[in-house]
C-alpha positions in Angstrom: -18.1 7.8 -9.5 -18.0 6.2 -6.1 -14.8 6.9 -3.5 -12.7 4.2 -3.4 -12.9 2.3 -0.1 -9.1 3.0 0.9 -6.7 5.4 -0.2 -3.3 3.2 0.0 -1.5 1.8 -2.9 -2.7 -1.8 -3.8 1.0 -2.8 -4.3 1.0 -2.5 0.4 2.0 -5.4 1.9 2.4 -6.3 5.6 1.5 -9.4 8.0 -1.7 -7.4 9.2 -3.3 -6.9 5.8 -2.5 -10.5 5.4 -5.4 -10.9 8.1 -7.7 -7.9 7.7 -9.4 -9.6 4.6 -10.6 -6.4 2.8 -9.4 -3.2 1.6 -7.6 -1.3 4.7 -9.3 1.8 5.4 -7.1 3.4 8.5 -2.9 3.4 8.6 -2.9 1.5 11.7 -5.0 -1.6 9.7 -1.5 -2.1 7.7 0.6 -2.1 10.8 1.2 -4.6 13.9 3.4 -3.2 16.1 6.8 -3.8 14.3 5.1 -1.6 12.1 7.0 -3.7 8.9 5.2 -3.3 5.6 7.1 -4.1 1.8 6.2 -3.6 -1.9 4.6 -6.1 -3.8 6.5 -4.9 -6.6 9.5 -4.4 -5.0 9.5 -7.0 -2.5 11.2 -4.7 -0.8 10.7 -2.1 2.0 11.4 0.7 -1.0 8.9 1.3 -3.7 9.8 1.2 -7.1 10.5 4.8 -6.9 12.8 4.1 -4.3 10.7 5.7 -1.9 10.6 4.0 1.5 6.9 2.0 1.6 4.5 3.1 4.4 0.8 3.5 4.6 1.2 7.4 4.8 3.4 7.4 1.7 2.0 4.6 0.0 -1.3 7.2 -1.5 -2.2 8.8 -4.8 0.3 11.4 -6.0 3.6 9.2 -5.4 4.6 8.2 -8.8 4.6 4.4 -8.5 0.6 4.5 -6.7 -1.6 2.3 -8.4 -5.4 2.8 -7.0 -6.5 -0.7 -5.1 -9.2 -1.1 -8.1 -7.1 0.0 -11.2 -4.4 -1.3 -13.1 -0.6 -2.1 -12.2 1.9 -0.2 -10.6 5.0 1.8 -13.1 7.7 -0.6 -12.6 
């Protein structure tokens, strides 16, 4: 099976991947420099966890991940 393209949580939002048009590959292609980033599920700056959301968090093993080309996040 082929690697995945990124490593981050497909549920990632900021302003910069709003831009980037394709699967973010490096932390700093998530974050401008007020370095704000929210759940999609959420819609919040905590995951549904209640975890706080960040590209360095935001990767498998965290119980609310969901893989970029897999199904949905636990809510």
């Amino acid at each position: 099976m082929p690697s995945l393209p990124t490593i981050f949580c497909k549920e990632l939002r900021s302003k910069k991947l709003a831009l980037l048009q394709r699967l973010p590959r490096r932390a700093e292609e998530c974050l401008d420099e007020s370095r704000h980033c929210w759940c999609h599920v959420t819609q919040q700056e905590f995951g549904p966890d209640g975890d706080q959301v960040q590209p360095a968090r935001c990767t498998p093993g965290r119980l609310c991940y969901a893989a970029p080309l897999e199904g949905p996040a636990i809510s």
